[in-house]
C-alpha positions in Angstrom: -39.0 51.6 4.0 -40.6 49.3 6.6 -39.5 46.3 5.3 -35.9 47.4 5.1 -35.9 48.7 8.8 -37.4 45.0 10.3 -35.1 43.1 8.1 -31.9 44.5 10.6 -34.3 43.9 13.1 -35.0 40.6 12.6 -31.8 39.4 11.9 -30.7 41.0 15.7 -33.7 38.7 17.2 -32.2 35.9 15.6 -28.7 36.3 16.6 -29.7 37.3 20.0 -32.2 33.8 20.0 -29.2 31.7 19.0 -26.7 33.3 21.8 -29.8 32.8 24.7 -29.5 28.5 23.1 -26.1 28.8 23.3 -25.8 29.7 26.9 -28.7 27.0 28.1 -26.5 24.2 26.3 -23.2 25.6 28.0 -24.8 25.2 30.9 -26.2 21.4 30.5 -22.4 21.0 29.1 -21.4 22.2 32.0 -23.4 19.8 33.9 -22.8 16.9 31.8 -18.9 16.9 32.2 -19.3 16.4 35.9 -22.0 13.8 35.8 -20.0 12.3 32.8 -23.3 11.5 30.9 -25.1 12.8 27.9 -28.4 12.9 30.1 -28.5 16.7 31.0 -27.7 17.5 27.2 -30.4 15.6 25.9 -33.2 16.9 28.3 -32.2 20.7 27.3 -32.3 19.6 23.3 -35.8 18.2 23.7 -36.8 21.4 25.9 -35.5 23.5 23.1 -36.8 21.1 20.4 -40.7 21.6 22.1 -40.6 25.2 21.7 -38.1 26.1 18.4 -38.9 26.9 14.9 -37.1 23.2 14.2 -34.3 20.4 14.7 -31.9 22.5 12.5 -31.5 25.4 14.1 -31.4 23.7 17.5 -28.4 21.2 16.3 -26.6 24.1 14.7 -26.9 25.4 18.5 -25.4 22.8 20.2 -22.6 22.6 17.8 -22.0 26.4 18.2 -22.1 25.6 22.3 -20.0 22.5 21.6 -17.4 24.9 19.8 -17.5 28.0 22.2 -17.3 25.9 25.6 -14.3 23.8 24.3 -12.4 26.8 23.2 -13.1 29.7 25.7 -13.4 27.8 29.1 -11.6 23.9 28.7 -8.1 24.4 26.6 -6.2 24.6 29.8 -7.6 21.2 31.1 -6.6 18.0 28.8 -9.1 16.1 30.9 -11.8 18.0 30.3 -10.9 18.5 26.4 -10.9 14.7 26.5 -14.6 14.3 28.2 -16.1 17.2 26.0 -14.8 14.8 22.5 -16.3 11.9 24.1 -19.9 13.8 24.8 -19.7 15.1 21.5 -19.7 11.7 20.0 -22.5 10.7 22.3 -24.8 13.6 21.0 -24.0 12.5 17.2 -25.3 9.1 18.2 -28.2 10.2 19.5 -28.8 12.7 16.6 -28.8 15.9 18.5 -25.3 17.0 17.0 -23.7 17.0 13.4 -22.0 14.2 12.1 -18.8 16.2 12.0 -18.9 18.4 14.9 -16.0 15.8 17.1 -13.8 16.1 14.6 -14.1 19.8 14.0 -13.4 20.2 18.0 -10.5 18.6 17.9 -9.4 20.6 14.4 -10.3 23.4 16.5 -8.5 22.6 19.7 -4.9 21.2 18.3 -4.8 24.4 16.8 -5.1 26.3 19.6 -2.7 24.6 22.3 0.8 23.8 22.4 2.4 20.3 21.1 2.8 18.8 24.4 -0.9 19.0 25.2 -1.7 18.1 21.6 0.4 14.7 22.4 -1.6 14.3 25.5 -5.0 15.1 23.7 -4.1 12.7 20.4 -4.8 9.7 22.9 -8.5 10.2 22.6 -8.2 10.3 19.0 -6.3 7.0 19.0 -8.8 5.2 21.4 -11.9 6.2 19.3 -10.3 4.9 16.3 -13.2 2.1 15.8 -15.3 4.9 16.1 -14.6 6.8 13.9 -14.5 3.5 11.5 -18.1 3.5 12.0 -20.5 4.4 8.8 -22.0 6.9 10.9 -18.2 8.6 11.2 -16.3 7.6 8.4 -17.7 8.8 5.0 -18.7 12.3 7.0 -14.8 12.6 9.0 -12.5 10.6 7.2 -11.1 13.9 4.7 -11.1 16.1 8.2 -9.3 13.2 10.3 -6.7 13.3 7.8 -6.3 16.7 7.6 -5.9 17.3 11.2 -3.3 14.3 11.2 -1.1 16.2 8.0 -1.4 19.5 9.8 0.1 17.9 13.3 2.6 15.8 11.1 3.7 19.4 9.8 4.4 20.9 12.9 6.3 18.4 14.4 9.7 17.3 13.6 10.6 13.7 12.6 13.9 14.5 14.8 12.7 15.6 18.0 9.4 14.4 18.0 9.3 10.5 16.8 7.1 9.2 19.0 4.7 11.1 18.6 4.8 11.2 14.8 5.0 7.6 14.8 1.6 7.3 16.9 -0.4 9.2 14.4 1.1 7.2 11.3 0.3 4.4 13.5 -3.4 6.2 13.6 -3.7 7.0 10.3 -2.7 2.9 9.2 -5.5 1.2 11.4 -8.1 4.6 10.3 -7.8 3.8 7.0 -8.7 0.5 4.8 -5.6 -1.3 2.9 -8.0 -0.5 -0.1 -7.5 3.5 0.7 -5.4 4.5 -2.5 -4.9 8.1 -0.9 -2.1 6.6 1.7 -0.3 4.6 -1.1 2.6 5.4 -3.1 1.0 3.6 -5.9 3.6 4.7 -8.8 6.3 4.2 -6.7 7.8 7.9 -6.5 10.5 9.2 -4.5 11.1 11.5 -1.8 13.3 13.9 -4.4 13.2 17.0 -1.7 15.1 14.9 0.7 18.6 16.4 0.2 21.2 15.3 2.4 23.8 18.5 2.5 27.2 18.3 2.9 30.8 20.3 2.8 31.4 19.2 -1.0 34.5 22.2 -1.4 37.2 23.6 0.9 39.0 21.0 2.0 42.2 19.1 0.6 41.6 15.1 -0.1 44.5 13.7 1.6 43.9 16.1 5.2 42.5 13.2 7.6 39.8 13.9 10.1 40.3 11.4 12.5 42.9 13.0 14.5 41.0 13.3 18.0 40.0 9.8 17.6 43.2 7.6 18.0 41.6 3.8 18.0 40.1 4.2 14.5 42.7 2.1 12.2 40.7 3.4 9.3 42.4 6.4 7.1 39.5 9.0 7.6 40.4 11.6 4.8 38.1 13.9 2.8 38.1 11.8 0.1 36.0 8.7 2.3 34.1 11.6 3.8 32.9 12.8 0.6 32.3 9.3 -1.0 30.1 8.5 2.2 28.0 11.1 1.7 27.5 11.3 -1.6 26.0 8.0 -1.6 22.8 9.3 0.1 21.8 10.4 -3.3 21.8 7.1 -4.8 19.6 5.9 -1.6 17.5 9.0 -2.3 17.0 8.6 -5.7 17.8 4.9 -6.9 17.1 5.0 -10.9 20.5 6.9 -11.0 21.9 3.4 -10.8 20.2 2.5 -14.6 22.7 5.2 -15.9 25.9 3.4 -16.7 28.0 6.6 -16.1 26.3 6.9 -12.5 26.5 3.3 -12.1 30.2 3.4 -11.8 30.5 6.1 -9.5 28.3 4.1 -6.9 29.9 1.2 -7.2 33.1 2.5 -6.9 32.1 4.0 -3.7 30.0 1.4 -2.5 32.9 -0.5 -2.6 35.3 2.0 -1.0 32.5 2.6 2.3 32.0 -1.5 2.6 35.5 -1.6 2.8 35.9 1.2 5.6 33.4 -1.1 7.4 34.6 -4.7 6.9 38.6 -3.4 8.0 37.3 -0.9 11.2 34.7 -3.9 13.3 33.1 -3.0 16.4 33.3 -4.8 19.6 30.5 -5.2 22.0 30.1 -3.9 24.2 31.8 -0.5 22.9 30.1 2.8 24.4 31.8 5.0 22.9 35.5 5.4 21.1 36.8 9.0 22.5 35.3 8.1 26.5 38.1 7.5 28.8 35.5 6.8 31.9 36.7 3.9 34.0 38.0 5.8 36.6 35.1 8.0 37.3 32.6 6.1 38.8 30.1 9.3 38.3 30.8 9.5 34.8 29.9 5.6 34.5 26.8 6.1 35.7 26.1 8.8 33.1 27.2 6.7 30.3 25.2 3.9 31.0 21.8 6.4 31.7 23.1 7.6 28.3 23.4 4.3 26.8 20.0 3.2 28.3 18.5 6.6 26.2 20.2 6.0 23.1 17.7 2.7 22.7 15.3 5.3 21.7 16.9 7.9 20.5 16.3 9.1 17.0 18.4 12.1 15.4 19.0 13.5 11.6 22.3 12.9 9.9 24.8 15.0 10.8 27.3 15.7 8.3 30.2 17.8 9.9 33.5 16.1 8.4 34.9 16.2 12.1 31.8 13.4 13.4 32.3 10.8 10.6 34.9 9.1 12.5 32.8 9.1 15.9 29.8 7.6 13.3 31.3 5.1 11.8 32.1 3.6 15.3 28.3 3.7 16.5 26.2 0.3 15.8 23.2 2.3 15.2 24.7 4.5 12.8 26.2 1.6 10.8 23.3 -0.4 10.8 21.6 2.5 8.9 23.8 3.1 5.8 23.6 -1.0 5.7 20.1 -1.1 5.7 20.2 1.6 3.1 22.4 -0.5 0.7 20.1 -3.2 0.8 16.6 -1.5 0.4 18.5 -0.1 -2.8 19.5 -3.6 -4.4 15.8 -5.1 -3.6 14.7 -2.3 -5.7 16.6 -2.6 -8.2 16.0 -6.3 -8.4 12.3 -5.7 -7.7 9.8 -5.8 -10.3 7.6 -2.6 -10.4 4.9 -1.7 -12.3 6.0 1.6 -13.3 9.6 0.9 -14.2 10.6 1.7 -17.6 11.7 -0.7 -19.8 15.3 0.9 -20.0 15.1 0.4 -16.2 16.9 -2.8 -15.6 20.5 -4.4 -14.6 22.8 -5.8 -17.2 24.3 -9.2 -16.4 27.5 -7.3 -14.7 25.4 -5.4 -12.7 23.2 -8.2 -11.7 26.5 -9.9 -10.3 28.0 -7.1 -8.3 24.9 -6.6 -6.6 24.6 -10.1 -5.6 27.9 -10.4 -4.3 27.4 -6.9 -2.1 24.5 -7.9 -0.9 26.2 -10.7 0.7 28.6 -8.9 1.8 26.1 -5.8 3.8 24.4 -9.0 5.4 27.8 -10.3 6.7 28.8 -7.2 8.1 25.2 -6.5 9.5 25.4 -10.0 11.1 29.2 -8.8 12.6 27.8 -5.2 13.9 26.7 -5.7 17.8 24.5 -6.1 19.7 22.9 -9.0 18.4 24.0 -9.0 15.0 22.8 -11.9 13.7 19.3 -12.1 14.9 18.6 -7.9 13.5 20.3 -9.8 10.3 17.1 -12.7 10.3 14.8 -9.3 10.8 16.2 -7.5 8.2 16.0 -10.3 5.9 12.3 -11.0 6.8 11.1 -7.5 6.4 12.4 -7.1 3.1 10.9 -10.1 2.2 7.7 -8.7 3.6 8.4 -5.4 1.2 8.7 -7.9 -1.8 4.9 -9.0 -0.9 3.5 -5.6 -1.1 5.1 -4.7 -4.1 3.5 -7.7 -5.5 0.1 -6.2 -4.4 0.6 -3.0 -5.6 1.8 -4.6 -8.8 -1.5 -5.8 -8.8 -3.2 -2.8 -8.7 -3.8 -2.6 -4.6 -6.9 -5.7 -4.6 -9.0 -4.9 -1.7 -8.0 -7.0 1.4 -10.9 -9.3 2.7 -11.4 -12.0 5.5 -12.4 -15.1 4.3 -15.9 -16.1 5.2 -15.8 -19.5 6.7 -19.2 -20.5 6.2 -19.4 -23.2 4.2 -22.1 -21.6 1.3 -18.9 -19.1 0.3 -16.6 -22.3 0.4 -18.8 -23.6 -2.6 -16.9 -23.0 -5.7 -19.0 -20.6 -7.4 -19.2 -20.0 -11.1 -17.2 -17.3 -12.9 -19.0 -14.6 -13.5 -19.5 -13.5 -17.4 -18.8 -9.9 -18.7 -21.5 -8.2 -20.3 -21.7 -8.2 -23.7 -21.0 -5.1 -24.5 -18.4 -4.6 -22.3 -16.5 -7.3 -24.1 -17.0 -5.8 -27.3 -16.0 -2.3 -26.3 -12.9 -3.7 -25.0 -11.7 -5.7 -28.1 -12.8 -2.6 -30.7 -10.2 -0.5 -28.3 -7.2 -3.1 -29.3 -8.2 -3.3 -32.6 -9.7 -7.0 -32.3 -13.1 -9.1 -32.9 -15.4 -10.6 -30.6 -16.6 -13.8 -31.8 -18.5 -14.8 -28.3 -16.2 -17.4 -27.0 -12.0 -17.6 -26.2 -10.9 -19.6 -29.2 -13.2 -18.5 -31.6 -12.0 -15.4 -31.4 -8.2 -16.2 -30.8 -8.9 -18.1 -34.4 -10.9 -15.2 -35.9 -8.3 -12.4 -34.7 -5.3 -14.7 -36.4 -4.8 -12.2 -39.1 -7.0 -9.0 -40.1 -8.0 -10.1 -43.8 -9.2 -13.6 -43.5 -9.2 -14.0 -47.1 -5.3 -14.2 -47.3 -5.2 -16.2 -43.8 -7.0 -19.2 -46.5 -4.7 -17.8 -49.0 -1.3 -18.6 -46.7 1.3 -21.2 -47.5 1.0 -22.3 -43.9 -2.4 -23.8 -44.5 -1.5 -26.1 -47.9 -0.9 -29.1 -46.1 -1.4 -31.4 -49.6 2.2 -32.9 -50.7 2.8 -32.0 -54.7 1.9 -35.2 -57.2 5.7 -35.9 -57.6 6.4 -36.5 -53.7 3.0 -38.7 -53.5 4.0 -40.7 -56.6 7.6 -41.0 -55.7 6.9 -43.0 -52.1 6.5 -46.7 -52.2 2.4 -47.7 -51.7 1.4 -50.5 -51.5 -0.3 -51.4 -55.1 -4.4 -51.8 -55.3 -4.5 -49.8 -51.5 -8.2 -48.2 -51.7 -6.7 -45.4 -49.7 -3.9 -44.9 -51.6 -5.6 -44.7 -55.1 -8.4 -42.3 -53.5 -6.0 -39.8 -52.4 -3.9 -39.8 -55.4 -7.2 -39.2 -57.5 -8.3 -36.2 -55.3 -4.6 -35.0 -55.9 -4.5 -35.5 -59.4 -8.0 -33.5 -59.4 -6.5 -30.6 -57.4 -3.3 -29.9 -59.3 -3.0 -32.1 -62.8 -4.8 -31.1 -65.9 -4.2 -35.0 -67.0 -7.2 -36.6 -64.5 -9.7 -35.0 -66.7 -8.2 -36.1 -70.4 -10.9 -38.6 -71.9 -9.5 -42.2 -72.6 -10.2 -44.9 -75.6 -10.5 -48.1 -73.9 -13.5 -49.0 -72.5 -12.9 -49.6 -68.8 -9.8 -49.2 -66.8 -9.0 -50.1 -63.6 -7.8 -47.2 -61.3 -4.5 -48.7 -60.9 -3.9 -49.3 -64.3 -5.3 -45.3 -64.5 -2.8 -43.8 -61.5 0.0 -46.1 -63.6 -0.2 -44.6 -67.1 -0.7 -40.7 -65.4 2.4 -41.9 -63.5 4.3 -42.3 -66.6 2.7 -39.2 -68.6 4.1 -36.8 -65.2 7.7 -38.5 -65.8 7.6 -37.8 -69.6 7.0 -34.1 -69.2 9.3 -34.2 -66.4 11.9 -35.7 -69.1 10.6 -33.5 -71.6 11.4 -29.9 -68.9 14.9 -31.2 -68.7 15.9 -31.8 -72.5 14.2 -28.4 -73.0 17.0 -26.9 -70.2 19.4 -28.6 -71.6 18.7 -28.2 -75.4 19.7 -24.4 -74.5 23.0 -24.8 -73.7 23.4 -27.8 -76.4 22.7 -28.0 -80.1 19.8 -30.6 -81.3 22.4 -33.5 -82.0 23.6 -33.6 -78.6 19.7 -33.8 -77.3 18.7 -36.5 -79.6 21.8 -38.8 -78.2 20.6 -38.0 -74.4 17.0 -39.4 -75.5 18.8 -42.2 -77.1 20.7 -42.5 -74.0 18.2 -42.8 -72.1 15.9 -45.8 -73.0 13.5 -45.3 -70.2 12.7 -41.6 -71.4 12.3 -42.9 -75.5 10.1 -45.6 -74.0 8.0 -42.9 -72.5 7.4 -40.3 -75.7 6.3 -43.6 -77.6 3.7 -43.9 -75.2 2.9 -40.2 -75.0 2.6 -40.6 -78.6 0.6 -43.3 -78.7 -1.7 -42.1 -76.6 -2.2 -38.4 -77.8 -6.1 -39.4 -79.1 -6.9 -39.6 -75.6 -5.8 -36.2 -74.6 -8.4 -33.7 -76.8 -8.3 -31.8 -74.0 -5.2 -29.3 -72.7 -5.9 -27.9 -69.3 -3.3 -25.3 -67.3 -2.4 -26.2 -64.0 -4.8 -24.7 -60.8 -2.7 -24.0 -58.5 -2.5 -21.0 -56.7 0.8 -19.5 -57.4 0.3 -16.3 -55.4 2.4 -15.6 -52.4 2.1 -13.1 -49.5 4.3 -10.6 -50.6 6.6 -9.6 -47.7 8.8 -5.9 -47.8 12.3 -4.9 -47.9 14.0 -2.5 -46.1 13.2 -0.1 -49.0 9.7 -0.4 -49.1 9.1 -0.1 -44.9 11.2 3.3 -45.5 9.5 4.6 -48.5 5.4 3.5 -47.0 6.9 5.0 -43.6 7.3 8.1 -45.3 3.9 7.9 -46.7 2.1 7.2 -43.7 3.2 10.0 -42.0 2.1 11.5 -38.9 -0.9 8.9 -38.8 2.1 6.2 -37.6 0.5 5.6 -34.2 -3.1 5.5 -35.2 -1.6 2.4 -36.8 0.5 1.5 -34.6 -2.7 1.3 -32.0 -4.5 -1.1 -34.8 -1.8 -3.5 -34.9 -2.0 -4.3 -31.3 1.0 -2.1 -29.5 0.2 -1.0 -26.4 0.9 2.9 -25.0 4.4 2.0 -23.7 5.5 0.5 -26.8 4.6 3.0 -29.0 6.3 5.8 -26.6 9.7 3.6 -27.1 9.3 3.9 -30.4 9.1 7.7 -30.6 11.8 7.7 -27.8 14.3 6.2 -30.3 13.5 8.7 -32.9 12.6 11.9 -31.5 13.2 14.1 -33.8 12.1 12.0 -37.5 8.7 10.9 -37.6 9.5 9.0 -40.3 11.6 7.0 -38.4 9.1 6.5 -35.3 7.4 4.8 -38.4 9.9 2.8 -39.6 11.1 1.1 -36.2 7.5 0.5 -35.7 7.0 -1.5 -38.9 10.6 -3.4 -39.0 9.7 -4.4 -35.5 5.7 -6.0 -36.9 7.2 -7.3 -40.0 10.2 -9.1 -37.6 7.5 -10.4 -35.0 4.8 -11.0 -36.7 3.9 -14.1 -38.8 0.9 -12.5 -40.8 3.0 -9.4 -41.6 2.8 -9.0 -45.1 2.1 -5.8 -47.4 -1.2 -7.5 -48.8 -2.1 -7.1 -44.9 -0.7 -3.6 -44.2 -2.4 -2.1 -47.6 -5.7 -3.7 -46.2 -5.0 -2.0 -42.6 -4.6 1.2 -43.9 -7.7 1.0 -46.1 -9.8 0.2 -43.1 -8.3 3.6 -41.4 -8.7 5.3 -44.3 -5.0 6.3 -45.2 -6.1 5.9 -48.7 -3.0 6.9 -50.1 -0.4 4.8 -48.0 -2.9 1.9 -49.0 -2.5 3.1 -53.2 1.0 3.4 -52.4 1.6 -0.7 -51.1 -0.7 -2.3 -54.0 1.0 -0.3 -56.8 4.4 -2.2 -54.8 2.3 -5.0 -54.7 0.8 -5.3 -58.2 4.3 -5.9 -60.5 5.8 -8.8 -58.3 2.3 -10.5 -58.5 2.2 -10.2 -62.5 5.7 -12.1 -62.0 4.6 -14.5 -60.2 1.3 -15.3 -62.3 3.9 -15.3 -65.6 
C-alpha cells in the first residue's frame, strides 16, 4: 500500500523538479535575448548539469523552456520570435538542445499567429537555409521543414498570396538536393483536380457578349466563349489529345481561339479597352498607379461570359492561353518515360502542331510590350523544360560538381559488376552469362544450341554441282583439295575403290565429274520416262551422244564401285508454324502465356499490349504473342518453342508441338 501511495508522490516531485528547470531556463532566455548570445543559457545548463540526475532530463528542460517562452510571452513580437530561432540553433550546436527543437518552434509558432506575421517570420527560415543543409540539421529536420512548408502552402491562396507562396517553393528548391525524389513529378502526372468551371447551359450561341465593349471587331458570341474555355481541359489534362475523337474537337477550337487572336491585335500602349480617361487628369493618375500594380498582379481565371471580351484585350491575359498552347505541343512532342505506346501523333497530327506552333510564337511575338524578346524567353525555357525531361527520362542522376583536381580528371577504369549480380540479372530475362559481352551475345543466339549448329544459316559449303560447274583452273592444289573435302562431305562416290594402280587427283576429280553428270542424266530420263513410253527414252539417249558416252563409262567402270553409299547430308529443316498451329499450341498453353512470354525476352510493357489487344480471350493474348516471335524472330521455330516449354515444364504444350513436329520430319527424311 506504501508503494502505491509514493508512486503519485514521486511522480508530483518530478513534475514539480521539471517546472522549477523550466523557470531557471526562462529566465537565462530571458537574459539571452537582450544580450543576444547563447552565454547566459549555457552557464544555467552546466549549473543544472552539476547537480541533475543527467544530460537528458536537463535538455528535455530546455526544450520545454524553449517551447513555453516562445509561445506564452514572444508571439506578439516577430523580432523576438526571430532571436529565440536563432538561440535555439545555437544551443543545438553546442549540444544542450535537441536536434529538432528549431524546427518544432517554428511548427509551433506559424500555427499560432496570423499569415502576415507568418510572412514576416518565414524570413528567418529562408536565411538559415544553409543551416538547416547542415548534417547536424538535415537528416533530423528535413520531414518537419517540409511539413511546416505544405501546411503554410495550404493556408494560403495561390491568388492572393503569390509572393509569399512563391518564397517558400523558392525555400523548399534550394532546401532540398536535385537528387530529392519526394519534390519530383517523376511519372509525369497531372493536376486532374484543377477544374476550370464555366456557364456550359443557358445561353443561346448566336447572343454576343461584347456589347459594352464597342472597339472589339471580334464577334464575341457564346459559341467563342464556350470553345475558349473548354480548351482548359486539354491544357489540364493533355493525353485527351491521343484520342482521335478529342483530337478533332481541340483542333477545331484551337483553330477557332488563334483565329479570334490573330484578327483582334493589340496596340501598345493600350490600358484598357472600355477607359475613356483623357480628360480626367485624376483618373490618369489612377490608371497609370493601376498599370504600375498590374506588373505584379496575379489573379485566378475568371470565367463570367460578360469579361471575355475585356480578357481577350489584356497582354497578360493573352500571353497565358499562348503559353498554354505551347507547353501542350512540347508535351506531346516530348518523349517521356511513362508514355504509353498508343500515346503518340500520327503524321497529320504531327503537321498541324507544327504549323500552330508557329503560328502562337508569331502572335506571342505581336502581343505588347516587348513581344519579341518574352517570345526569345519563352522559347529558351521550354527548351530548358526539354532538358529536364531528359533527366528525369533518365531516372533523376544525382547532380554533382566536377572535381577539378587533376587525380579525378584521370580516366579511371570501369568498374565491373559482381558476379552474381550479373547472373541474377540475365536468369530474370531468361538469358546466359558466359563472363564476357560477346560470348554471351553468341551463346544467347538461340536457346537450343544444338539446332543453332543444325540451322541452314550456318552451311556455308556450295553443293558439288555449283563447285564442278565453275571454271578452275586445271591441276590448282587448292582447287583439287577443296573439291575432295567436298566430295567427302556429301558424295558416296569419293570412297568407291578403283582398279588402276595410281591416279592422279585430276584425273580422280575428272572421272567423279563425269559419274555426277551421268546420274544427273540418268534423274532426268527417269522424269521423263513417266510421261513417255521406253521408245521415246531410248531415242533421247541416242540423241544425246554426250549422255550414251557417259553410261559406257559408268558401265565400264561398275568393278570399281563394290561399294553403294547414301548421301550424308542433313536433310532436316527447322520446322516453322502456320497460322493453324500458333492457334491450336496457343490454346494449349493456356493461361501459362506470359510465363513464356517473360522467357522469350518481352518486357512488362509488351506483354500488357498484348493482353490489351485481347482482353477478354486468353487464347488470343497467346496468339498475338507468338505471331509477333515467330514474325521477329530469326530462331523462331517449333523445334525451339517445344524445347522452351519443356524447360518451363508445360509438358503438354511441349507433347503437343513434337507430335506437329514428328510427321513433316518423316517427310523430309523420305
Amino acid at each position: 500500500m506504501s508503494s502505491q501511495v509514493s508512486s503519485p508522490e514521486k511522480k508530483s516531485k518530478q513534475i514539480v523538479y521539471y517546472s522549477e528547470l523550466c523557470e531557471r531556463f526562462k529566465k537565462s532566455l530571458q537574459n539571452a535575448l537582450i544580450s543576444g548570445e547563447i552565454t547566459e543559457i549555457k552557464k544555467e545548463f552546466d549549473e543544472i548539469m552539476s547537480t541533475s540526475n543527467g544530460a537528458l532530463e536537463t535538455k528535455s528542460s530546455l526544450d520545454q523552456a524553449f517551447r513555453e517562452f516562445l509561445i506564452f510571452e514572444l508571439s506578439e513580437d516577430v523580432e523576438k520570435v526571430m532571436k529565440c530561432i536563432i538561440l535555439s540553433v545555437a544551443a543545438v550546436r553546442e549540444d544542450m538542445a535537441a536536434m529538432t527543437i528549431p524546427v518544432v518552434l517554428l511548427g509551433d509558432i506559424f500555427e499560432a499567429v496570423t499569415l502576415d506575421k507568418c510572412e514576416k517570420i518565414f524570413k528567418v527560415v529562408e536565411d538559415l537555409v544553409n543551416t538547416w543543409k547542415e548534417d547536424i540539421f538535415f537528416t533530423a529536420c528535413k520531414n518537419n521543414i517540409l511539413r511546416i512548408c505544405n501546411d503554410l502552402l495550404r493556408r494560403l491562396s495561390r491568388a492572393q498570396n503569390t509572393v509569399f507562396c512563391g518564397r517558400i517553393l523558392l525555400f523548399l528548391a534550394k532546401f532540398f538536393p536535385f537528387s530529392e525524389r519526394s519534390g519530383l513529378n517523376v511519372i509525369s502526372e497531372f493536376n486532374l483536380d484543377n477544374l476550370t468551371e464555366y456557364e456550359a447551359d443557358g445561353m443561346e450561341s448566336d447572343e454576343l457578349l461584347n456589347d459594352t465593349v464597342e472597339e472589339i471587331p471580334v464577334k464575341i458570341d457564346y459559341n467563342l466563349y464556350k470553345k475558349f474555355w473548354s480548351l482548359q481541359d486539354y491544357f489540364r489534362f493533355p493525353n485527351q489529345c491521343y484520342n482521335l475523337e478529342k483530337w478533332k474537337v481541340f483542333s477545331n477550337h484551337a483553330v477557332t481561339l488563334l483565329g479570334a487572336f490573330s484578327s483582334f491585335k493589340l496596340e501598345e500602349p493600350r490600358l484598357g479597352i472600355a477607359r475613356k480617361v483623357e480628360d480626367d487628369e485624376d483618373l490618369m493618375d489612377i490608371s497609370l498607379n493601376e498599370e504600375k500594380i498590374s506588373e505584379n498582379f496575379f489573379a485566378k481565371f475568371l470565367t463570367n461570359p460578360k469579361l471575355l471580351a475585356l480578357q481577350l484585350s489584356d497582354s497578360n491575359f493573352r500571353r497565358t492561353v499562348l503559353l498554354q498552347f505551347l507547353i501542350l505541343f512540347q508535351y506531346l512532342q516530348s518523349t517521356v518515360k511513362f508514355k504509353t505506346e498508343a500515346f503518340a501523333l500520327n503524321a497529320a497530327q504531327q503537321e498541324f502542331v507544327k504549323e500552330t506552333e508557329n503560328k502562337v510564337y508569331k502572335l506571342i511575338e505581336e502581343t505588347p510590350p516587348q513581344g519579341k524578346e518574352f517570345s526569345k524567353t519563352v522559347h529558351h525555357m521550354l527548351k530548358r523544360e526539354e532538358m529536364w525531361n531528359n533527366w528525369k527520362n533518365e531516372g533523376c542522376k544525382e547532380f554533382k560538381k566536377p572535381d577539378t583536381t587533376e587525380e579525378v580528371e584521370k580516366p579511371q577504369l570501369k568498374r565491373r559488376k559482381p558476379l552474381g549480380d550479373c547472373l541474377r540479372e540475365a536468369n530474370k530475362q531468361g538469358k546466359f552469362f558466359m563472363g564476357t559481352e560477346s560470348l554471351t551475345k553468341l551463346w544467347n543466339l538461340c536457346p537450343d544450341n544444338l539446332n543453332a549448329c543444325k540451322s541452314e544459316d550456318r552451311n556455308f559449303l556450295p553443293s558439288l554441282d555449283s563447285y564442278f560447274e565453275a571454271p578452275k583452273e586445271k591441276n590448282d592444289p587448292a582447287y583439287e583439295w577443296r573439291a575432295l573435302r567436298l566430295l567427302a562431305r556429301q558424295s558416296p562416290h569419293f570412297f568407291n575403290l578403283t582398279n588402276g594402280t595410281a591416279y592422279k587427283i585430276s584425273d580422280y576429280i575428272e572421272n567423279v565429274k563425269k559419274k555426277l553428270q551421268k546420274e544427273k542424266a540418268d534423274a532426268k530420263i527417269d522424269a521423263n520416262a513417266n510421261a513417255t513410253n521406253s521408245v521415246e527414252a531410248v531415242e533421247a539417249i541416242e540423241e544425246a551422244p554426250e549422255l550414251s558416252e557417259l553410261m559406257q563409262t559408268e558401265n565400264d567402270n561398275e568393278g570399281d564401285d563394290p561399294l553403294v553409299v547414301k548421301d550424308d547430308i542433313n536433310t532436316h529443316k527447322t520446322s516453322t508454324a502456320t497460322k493453324e498451329n500458333i492457334e491450336d499450341i496457343s490454346k494449349k498453353i493456356g493461361k501459362d502465356w506470359k510465363k513464356l512470354a517473360k522467357k522469350l525476352g518481352y518486357k512488362p510493357d509488351e506483354v500488357e499490349f498484348f493482353e490489351s489487344e485481347n482482353t477478354e480471350n486468353i487464347a488470343g493474348q497467346c496468339k498475338a504473342m507468338l505471331s509477333n516471335w515467330f514474325d521477329d524472330d530469326d530462331d523462331a521455330s517449333l523445334d525451339n518453342l517445344a524445347y522452351i516449354l519443356e524447360g518451363l515444364e508445360l509438358v503438354s504444350a511441349s507433347e503437343f508441338i513434337k507430335a506437329i513436329i514428328e510427321p513433316a520430319v518423316k517427310v523430309v527424311e523420305e
